[in-house]
N, C-alpha and C positions, 0 to 999 in steps of 0.2 A: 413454491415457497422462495427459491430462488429469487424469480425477477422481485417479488413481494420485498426480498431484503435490498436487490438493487435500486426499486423506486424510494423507500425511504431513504436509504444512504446517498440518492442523491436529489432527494427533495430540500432537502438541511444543510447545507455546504458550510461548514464550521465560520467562525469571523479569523476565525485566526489565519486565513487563505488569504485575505484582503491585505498585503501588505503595500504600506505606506511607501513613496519612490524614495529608493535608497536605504531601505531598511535591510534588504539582503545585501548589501554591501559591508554595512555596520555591522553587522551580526557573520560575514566571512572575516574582520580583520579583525574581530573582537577573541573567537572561538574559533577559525577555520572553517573550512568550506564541506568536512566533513558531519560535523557537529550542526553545521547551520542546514545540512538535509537530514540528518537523523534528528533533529529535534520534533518537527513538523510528521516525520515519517514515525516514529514512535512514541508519541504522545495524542496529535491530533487525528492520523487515519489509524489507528492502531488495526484499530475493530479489522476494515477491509483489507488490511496489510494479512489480518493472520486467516481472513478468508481466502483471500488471494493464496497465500501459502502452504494450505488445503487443498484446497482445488488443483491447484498445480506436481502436490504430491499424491491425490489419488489420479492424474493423469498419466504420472510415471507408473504408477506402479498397475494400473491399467495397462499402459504401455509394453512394459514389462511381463506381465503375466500374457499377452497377444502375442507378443512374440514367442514367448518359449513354448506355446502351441506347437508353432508352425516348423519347429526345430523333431 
C-alpha cells in the first residue's frame, strides 16, 4: 500500500511546483523567506508532509522501544 501511495503522489506533481524565473524572489521580499517555504510546504505537499511525519514518528518510537530491550 505504501509504494501504491508513493507512485500516485508522484505521478501528479502539483502546477504550483513550476514556478515562473523570479517568482521565489517576489514572493521572499513580498512575505519573507520563511513564509515563501511554508506556503508550498503546507498547502500544496500537505498530504506527504503529514505522511512523512508518521513514518518518522513510528520510527522513533520503534527506535525507542529496541532499545529499552536491550537495557
Amino acid at each position: 500500500m505504501g509504494l501504491q501511495l508513493f507512485v500516485v503522489l508522484r505521478a501528479a506533481p502539483p502546477a504550483e511546483v513550476m514556478l515562473p524565473t523570479g517568482a521565489l524572489r517576489g514572493a521572499q521580499q513580498a512575505e519573507g523567506i520563511v513564509a515563501a517555504v511554508a506556503h508550498p510546504l503546507f498547502e500544496v505537499y500537505l498530504v506527504p508532509f503529514e505522511i512523512t511525519s508518521a513514518l518518522l514518528l513510528a520510527a522513533m518510537v520503534g527506535a525507542v522501544v529496541l532499545a529499552k530491550r536491550r537495557l
